[in-house]
C-alpha positions as CSV (number, residue, x, y, z in Angstrom):
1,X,-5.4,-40.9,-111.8
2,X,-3.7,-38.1,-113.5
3,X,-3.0,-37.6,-117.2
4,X,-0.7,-39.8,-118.9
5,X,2.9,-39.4,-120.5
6,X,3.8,-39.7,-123.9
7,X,7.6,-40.5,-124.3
8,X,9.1,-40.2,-127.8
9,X,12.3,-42.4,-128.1
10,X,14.1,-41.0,-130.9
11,X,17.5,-43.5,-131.2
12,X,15.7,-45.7,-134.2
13,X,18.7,-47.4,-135.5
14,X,19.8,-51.0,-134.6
15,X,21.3,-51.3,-131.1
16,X,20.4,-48.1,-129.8
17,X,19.5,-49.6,-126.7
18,X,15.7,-48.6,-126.9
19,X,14.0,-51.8,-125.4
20,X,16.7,-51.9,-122.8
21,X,16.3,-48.2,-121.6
22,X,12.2,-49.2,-122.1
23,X,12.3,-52.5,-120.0
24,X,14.9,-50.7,-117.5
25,X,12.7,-47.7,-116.1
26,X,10.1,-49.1,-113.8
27,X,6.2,-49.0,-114.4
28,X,4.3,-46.9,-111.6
29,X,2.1,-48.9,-110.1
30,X,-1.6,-47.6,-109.3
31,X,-4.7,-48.0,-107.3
32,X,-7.9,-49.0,-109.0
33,X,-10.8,-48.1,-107.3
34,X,-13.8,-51.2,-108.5
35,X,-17.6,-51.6,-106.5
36,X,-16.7,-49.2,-104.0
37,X,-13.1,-50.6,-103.1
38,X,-9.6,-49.1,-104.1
39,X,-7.2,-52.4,-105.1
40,X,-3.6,-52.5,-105.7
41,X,-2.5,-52.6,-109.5
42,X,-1.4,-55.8,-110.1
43,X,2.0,-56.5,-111.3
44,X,1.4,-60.1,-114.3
45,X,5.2,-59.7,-115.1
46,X,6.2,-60.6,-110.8
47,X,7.0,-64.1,-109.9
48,X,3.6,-65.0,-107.5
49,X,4.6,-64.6,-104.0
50,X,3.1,-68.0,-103.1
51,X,3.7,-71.0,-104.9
52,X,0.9,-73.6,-105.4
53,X,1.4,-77.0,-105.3
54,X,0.4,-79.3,-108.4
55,X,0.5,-82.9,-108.4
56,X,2.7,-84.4,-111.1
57,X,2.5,-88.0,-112.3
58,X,5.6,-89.2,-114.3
59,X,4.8,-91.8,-116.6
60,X,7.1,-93.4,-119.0
């Protein structure tokens, strides 16, 4: 893994457009290497790929 980047936003006023031009750029995903094995990053923020079934009762 390589150094990391410090990015300095300097728009502060209201409505600049900061968290949009933050949330817009994408994250680099990397490989984390853990008991001998290198694993994918994994991306919380993605809808899972797989959806698991729970058992709902409706009561009322």
């Amino acid at each position: 893994m390589g150094p990391g980047r410090l990015r300095i936003d300097l728009g502060a006023a209201p409505g600049a457009g900061k968290t949009y031009a933050l949330l817009a750029e994408p994250l680099p995903r990397h490989e984390i290497e853990y008991h001998g094995g290198v694993f994918p990053e994994t991306d919380v923020a993605a809808p899972p790929e797989t959806a698991v079934g729970v058992p709902v009762r409706v009561v009322g």
